[in-house]
C-alpha positions in Angstrom: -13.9 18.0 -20.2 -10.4 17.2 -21.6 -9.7 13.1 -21.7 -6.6 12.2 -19.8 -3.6 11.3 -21.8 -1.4 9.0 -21.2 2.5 10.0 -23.1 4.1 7.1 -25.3 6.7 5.4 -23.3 9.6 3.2 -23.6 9.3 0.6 -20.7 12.6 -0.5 -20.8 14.0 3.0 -20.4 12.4 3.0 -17.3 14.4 -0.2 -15.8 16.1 0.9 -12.6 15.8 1.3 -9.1 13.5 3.8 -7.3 13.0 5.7 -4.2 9.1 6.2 -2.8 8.5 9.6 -2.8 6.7 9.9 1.1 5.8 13.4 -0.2 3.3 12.4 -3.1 2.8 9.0 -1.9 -0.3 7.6 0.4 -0.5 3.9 2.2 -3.9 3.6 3.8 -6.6 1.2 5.1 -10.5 1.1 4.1 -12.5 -0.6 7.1 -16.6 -0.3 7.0 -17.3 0.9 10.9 -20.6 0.2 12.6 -21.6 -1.4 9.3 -22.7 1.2 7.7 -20.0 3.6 6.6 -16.4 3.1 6.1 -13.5 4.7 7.3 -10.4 5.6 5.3 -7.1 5.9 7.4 -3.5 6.7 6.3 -0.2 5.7 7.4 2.0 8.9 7.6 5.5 7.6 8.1 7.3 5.2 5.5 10.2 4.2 2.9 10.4 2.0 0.2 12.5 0.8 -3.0 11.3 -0.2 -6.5 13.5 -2.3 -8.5 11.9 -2.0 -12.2 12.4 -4.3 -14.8 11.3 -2.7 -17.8 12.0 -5.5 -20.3 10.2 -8.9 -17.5 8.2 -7.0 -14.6 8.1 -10.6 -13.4 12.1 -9.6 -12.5 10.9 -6.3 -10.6 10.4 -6.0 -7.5 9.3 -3.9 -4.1 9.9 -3.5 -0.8 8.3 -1.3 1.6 8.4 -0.4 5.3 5.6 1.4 7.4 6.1 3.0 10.7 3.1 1.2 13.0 3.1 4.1 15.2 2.1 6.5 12.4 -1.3 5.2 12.4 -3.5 8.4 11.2 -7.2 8.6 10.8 -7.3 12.4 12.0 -9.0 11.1 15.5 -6.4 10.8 18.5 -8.6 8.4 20.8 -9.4 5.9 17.8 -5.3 6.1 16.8 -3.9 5.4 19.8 -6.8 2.3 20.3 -5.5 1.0 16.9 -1.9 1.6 18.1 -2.6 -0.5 21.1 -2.6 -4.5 21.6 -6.1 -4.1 20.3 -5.0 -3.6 16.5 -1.4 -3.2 15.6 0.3 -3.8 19.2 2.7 -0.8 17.9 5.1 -0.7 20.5 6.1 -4.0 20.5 6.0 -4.3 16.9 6.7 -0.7 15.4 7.1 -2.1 11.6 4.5 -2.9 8.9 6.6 -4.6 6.0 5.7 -6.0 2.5 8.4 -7.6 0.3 7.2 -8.6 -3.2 7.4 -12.6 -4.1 5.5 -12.9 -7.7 4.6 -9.9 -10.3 2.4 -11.2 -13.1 1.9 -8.9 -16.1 3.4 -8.3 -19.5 6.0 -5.2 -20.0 3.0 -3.3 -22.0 0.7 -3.6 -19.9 -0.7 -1.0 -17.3 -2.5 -3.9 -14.8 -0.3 -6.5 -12.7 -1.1 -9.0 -10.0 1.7 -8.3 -7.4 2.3 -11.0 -4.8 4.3 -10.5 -1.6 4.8 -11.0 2.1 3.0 -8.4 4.4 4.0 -8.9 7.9 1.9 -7.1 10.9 2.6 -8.2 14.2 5.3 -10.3 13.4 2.8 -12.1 11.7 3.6 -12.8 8.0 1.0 -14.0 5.0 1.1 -13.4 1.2 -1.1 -10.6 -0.2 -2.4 -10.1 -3.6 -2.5 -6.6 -4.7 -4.3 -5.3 -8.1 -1.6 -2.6 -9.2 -2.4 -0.2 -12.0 0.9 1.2 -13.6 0.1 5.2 -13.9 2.6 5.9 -15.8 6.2 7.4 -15.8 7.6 11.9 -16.5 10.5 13.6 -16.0 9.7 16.1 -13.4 11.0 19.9 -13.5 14.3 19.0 -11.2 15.0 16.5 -13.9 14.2 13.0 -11.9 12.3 10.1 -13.7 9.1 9.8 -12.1 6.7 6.8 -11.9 3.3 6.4 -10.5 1.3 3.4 -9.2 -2.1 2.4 -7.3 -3.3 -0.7 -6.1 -5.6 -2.2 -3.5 -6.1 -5.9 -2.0 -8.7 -7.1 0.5 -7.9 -9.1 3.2 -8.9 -10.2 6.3 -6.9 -8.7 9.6 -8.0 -11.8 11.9 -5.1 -13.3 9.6 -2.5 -10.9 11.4 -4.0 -11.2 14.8 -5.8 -7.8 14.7 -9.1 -9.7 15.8 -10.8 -6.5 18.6 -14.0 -6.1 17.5 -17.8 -5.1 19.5 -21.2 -5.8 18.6 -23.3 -2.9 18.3 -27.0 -2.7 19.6 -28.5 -2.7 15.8 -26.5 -6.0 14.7 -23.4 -6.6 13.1 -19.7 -5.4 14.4 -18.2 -2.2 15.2 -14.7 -3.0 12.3 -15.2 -5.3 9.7 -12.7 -8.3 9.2 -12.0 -7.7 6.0 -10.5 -4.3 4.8 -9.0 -3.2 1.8 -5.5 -1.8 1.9 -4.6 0.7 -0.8 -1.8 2.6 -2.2 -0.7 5.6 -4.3 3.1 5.7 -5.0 5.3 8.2 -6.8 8.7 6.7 -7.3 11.9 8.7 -8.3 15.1 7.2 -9.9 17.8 6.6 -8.2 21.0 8.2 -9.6 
């Protein structure tokens, strides 16, 4: 087994603005189901911007938009109950934003604590993600690439996504706290 290796780079040759590659990118949601398993589920439709600040990250920033309606956890009868005024109440509220407000971390570092405003429902609270900078090629078209991951826990009642059953054995059918997560490949703009 070969250890991974991470290449030298200059962070501040990688200030600039960025595009979310929707290709090699994933948004998703972790929720544990009838309390003993959880269920991973993607989001298939999105767009987003990076601004990178290679010098302060506390000057970068990110804003993303997710298409409610492209709820996707490969079963049709659980999507469209998530879709509905159950869950995300889709129709009526087809976007899923998150705007960054804070990003802690020094410019060497590969771990930051980014801060923002997710808004579900039209509801809007600030999130906490652990982000883990995955680091940055030039591809074989010639684009600067960079990668990141990051996850928070929070708890959907927040947003008003409160269905929820109790099942024969104890417990609930969906947990109120999930974990959202991301994988994003970001190409330079320009």
């Amino acid at each position: 087994m070969t250890a991974e290796v991470k290449p030298n780079i200059d962070r501040v040759s990688l200030t600039g603005e960025y595009a979310i590659d929707p290709v090699h990118s994933r948004f998703g949601v972790v929720a544990r189901h009838a309390v003993v398993t959880k269920v991973r589920v993607k989001f298939s439709d999105f767009e987003g911007l990076l601004r990178l600040d290679g010098v302060d990250p506390s000057n970068s920033y990110g804003d993303v938009t997710i298409s409610a309606t492209s709820f996707d956890s490969g079963n049709e009868q659980r999507d469209e109950h998530i879709r509905s005024s159950d869950f995300l109440l889709a129709e009526e509220h087809p976007e899923i934003t998150f705007k960054t407000t804070s990003i802690d971390g020094a410019p060497d570092d590969d771990s930051f604590r980014v801060t923002g405003d997710l808004t579900v429902r039209d509801v809007t609270h600030p999130v906490t993600f652990d982000v883990d900078f995955l680091g940055a090629a030039v591809d074989a078209w010639g684009n600067t690439r960079v990668g990141f991951e990051g996850k928070a826990v929070i708890n959907r009642k927040d947003w008003g996504v409160s269905w929820n059953t109790v099942i024969e054995a104890g417990g609930v059918m969906v947990s109120e706290k999930v974990t959202l997560e991301f994988e994003i490949a970001a190409v330079r703009n320009g």
